[in-house]
C-alpha positions in Angstrom: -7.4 -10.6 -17.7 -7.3 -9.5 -14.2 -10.7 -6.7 -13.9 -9.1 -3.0 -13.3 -10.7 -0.8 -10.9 -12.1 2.6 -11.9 -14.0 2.8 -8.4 -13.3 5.9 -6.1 -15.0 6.6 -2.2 -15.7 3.0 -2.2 -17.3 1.4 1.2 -17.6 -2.3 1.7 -20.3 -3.8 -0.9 -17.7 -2.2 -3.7 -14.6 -4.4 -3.1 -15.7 -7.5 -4.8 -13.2 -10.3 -5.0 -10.7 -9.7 -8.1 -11.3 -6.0 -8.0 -7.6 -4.9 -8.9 -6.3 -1.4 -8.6 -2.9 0.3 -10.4 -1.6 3.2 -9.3 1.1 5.6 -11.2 4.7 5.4 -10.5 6.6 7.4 -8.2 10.2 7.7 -8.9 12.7 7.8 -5.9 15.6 10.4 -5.6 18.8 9.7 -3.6 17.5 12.5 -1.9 14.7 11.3 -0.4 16.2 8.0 0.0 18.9 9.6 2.3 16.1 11.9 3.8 13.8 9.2 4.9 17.1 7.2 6.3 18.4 9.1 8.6 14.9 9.9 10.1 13.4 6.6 10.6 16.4 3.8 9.0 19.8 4.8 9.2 21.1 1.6 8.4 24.5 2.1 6.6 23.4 1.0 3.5 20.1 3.4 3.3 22.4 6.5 4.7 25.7 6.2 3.5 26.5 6.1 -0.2 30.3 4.8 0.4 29.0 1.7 3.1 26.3 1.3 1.0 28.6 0.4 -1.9 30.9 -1.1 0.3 27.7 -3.8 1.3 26.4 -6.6 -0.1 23.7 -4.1 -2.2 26.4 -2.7 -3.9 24.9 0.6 -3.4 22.4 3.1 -1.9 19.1 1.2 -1.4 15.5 2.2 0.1 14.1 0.9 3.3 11.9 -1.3 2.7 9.6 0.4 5.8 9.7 3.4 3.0 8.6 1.5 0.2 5.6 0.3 2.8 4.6 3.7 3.6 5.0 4.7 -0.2 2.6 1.8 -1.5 0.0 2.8 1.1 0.0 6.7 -0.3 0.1 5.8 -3.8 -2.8 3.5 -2.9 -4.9 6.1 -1.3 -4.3 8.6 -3.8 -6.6 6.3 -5.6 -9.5 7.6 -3.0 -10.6 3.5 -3.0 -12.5 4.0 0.2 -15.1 6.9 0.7 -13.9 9.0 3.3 -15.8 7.7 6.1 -15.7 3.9 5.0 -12.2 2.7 6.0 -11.7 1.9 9.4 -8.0 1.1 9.4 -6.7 -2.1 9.6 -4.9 -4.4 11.9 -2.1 -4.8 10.5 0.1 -6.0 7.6 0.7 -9.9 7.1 3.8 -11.4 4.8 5.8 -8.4 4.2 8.7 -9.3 1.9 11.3 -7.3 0.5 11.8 -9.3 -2.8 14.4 -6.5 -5.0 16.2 -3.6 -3.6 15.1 -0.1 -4.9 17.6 2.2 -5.7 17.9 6.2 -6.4 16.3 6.7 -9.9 14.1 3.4 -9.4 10.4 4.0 -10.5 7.5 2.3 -8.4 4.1 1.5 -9.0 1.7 -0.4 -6.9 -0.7 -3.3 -8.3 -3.4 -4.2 -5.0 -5.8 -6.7 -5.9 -8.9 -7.8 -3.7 -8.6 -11.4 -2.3 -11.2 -11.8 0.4 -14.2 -9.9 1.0 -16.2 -10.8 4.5 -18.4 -9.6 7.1 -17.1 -9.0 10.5 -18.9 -11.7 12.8 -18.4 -9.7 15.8 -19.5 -6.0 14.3 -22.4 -5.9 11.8 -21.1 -1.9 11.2 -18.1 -2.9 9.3 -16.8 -5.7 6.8 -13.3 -7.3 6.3 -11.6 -6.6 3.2 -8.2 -8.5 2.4 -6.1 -7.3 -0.2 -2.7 -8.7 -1.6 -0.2 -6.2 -2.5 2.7 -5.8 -5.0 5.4 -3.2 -5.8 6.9 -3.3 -9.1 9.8 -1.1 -10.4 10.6 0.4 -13.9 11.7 -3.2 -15.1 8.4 -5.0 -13.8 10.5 -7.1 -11.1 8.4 -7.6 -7.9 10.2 -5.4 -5.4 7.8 -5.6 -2.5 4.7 -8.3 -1.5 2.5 -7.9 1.5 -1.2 -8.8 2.4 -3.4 -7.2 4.6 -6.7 -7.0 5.7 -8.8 -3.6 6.0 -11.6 -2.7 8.2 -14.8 -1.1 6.0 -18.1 0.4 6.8 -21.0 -1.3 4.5 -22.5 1.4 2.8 -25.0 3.6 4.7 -29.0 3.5 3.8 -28.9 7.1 2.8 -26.0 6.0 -0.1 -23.2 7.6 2.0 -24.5 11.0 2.2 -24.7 11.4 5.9 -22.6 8.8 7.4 -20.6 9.8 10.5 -16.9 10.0 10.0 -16.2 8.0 13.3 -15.4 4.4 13.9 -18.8 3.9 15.6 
């Protein structure tokens, strides 16, 4: 059995390898579907409920840059990192788009610690790489992605008085 995570306002010592973290479902209307579309996606099949049917989806699907953005803020609604711990990261490695997600669909994210590592050019911060899953209602893998997250080791005052730049 994989270990669960009950940590909040984590900083780097707290991620320890296997250190998995669920969050709750979010369930996608058309609505926001269509609304997130034709902002940053309009792609026939994320904007158009008659193309979309007409496509080889069969129907109105979410972008998968949505479902991206949507892991990462059910993620940090988990508050995993202490507000001045998480430095942002470099960016996102293996993103696949493994189901489509459709209006009505529920989501839920599963992000599991896989690599935990000082930074040999910055003794301020650590390396923390996490693999990433998005499951629907029917607990079919809709979304994989790894990435690795810049983290402040905890300060010697416990975190009370840390400063909330990247220093």
């Amino acid at each position: 059995m994989e270990p669960e995570s009950a940590m909040d306002d984590g900083w780097f010592e707290d991620f320890a390898v296997g250190t998995v973290f669920r969050t709750p479902g979010k369930t996608l209307s058309e609505a926001e579907i269509l609304q997130w579309a034709f902002a940053y996606d309009p792609q026939p099949f994320h904007m158009d409920r008659v193309a979309a049917e007409r496509s080889v989806y069969g129907g109105l699907i979410a972008s998968g840059w949505q479902l991206c953005t949507l892991a990462f803020r059910l993620f940090t609604a988990l508050r995993p990192f202490a507000p001045e711990a998480s430095l942002g990261s470099p960016g996102v490695d293996d993103v696949r788009w493994r189901a489509p997600v459709r209006p009505g669909d529920t989501v839920r994210v599963v992000v599991t610690v896989v690599d935990r590592r000082r930074s040999r050019s910055d003794p301020g911060r650590g390396i923390v790489r996490m693999d990433w899953e998005m499951l629907n209602q029917r607990e079919e893998v809709v979304l994989t992605m790894r990435g690795p997250v810049f983290v402040r080791p905890r300060p010697a005052d416990g975190g009370r008085n840390a400063s909330s730049g990247p220093g």
